[in-house]
C-alpha positions in Angstrom: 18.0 -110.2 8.2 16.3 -107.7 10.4 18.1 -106.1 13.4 16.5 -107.3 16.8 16.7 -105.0 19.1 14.4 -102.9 21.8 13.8 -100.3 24.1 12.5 -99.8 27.1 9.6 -97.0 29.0 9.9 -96.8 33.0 6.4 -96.7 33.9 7.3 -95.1 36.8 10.0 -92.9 36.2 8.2 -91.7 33.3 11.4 -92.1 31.2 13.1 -94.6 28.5 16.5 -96.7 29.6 19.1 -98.2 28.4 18.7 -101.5 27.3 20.9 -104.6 26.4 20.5 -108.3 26.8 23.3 -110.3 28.1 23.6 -114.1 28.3 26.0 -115.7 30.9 28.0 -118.5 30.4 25.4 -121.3 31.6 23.4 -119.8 28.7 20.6 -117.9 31.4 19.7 -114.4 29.7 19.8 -111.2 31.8 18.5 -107.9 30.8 20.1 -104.7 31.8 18.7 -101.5 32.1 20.6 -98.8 33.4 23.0 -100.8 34.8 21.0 -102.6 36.9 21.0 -106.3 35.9 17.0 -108.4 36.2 17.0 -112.3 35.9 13.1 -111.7 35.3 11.1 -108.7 34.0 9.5 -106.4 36.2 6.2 -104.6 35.4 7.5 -101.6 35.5 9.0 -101.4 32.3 7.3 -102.4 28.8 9.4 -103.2 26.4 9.5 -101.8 22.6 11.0 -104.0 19.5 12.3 -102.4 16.9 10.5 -103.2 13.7 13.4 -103.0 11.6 12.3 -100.0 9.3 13.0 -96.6 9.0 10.8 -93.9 8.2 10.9 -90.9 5.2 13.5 -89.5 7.2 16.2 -92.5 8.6 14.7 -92.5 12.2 14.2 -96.2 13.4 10.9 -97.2 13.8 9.7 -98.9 17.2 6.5 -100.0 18.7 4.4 -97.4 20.6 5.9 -95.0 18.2 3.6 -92.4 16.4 3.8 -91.8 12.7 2.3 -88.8 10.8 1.2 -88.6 7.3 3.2 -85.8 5.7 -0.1 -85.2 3.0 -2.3 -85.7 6.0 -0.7 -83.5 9.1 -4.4 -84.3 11.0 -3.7 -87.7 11.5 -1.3 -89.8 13.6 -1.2 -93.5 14.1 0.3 -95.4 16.3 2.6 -98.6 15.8 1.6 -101.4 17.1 2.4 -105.5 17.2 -0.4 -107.7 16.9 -1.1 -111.3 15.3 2.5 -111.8 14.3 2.5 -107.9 12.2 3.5 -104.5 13.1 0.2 -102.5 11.8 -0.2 -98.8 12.0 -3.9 -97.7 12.2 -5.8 -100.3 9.8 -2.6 -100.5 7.6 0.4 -102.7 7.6 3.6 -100.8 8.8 5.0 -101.3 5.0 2.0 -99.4 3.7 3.7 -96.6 6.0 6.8 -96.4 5.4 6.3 -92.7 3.6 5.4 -91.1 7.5 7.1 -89.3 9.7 7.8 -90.5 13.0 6.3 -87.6 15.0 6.8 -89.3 18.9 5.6 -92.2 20.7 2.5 -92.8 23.1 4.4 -91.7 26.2 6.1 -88.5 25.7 3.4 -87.1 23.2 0.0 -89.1 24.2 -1.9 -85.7 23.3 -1.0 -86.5 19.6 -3.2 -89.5 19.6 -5.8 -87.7 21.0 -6.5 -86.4 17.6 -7.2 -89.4 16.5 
């Protein structure tokens, strides 16, 4: 069974936080990031899911993340979620799994510029 787990981008602190899910005792789920509890999201943060694969070299993979062909060092694609698949460019992540993951749309945008 896959992990389920995410991460999440600070829109405007330009940064990632930590981030955990916690369910109280009447069953109402919470999410925490950095330490600071939300009852509802707030549109300041997207949220990344893990897609439960690793690339070539053991880093976890995660939406928004950026993957480089090692035989193709001019191209980057990014990962995506979209009609119930994680894709990266026209491929299906699994097709992928022999990239590198190189960074992710917000701390290296310039790599998709290549693109």
């Amino acid at each position: 069974m896959r992990e389920i787990k995410f991460r999440a981008w600070h829109k405007n602190r330009k940064t990632f936080l930590d981030f955990y899910w916690a369910v109280d005792k009447l069953g109402r789920t919470f999410s925490i990031l950095d330490k600071y509890v939300y009852d509802e999201f707030t549109n300041e943060v997207e949220l990344m899911q893990y897609t439960g694969l690793k690339d070539m070299n053991g880093v976890e993979i995660y939406e928004r993340d950026i993957l480089q062909d090692p035989d193709d060092e001019g191209f980057c694609y990014e990962v995506e979620y979209d009609y119930g698949r994680f894709s990266c460019g026209d491929n299906d992540l699994i097709d992928c799994l022999g990239c590198n993951v190189v960074g992710n749309r917000f701390d290296n945008p310039e790599l998709l510029e290549a693109d």
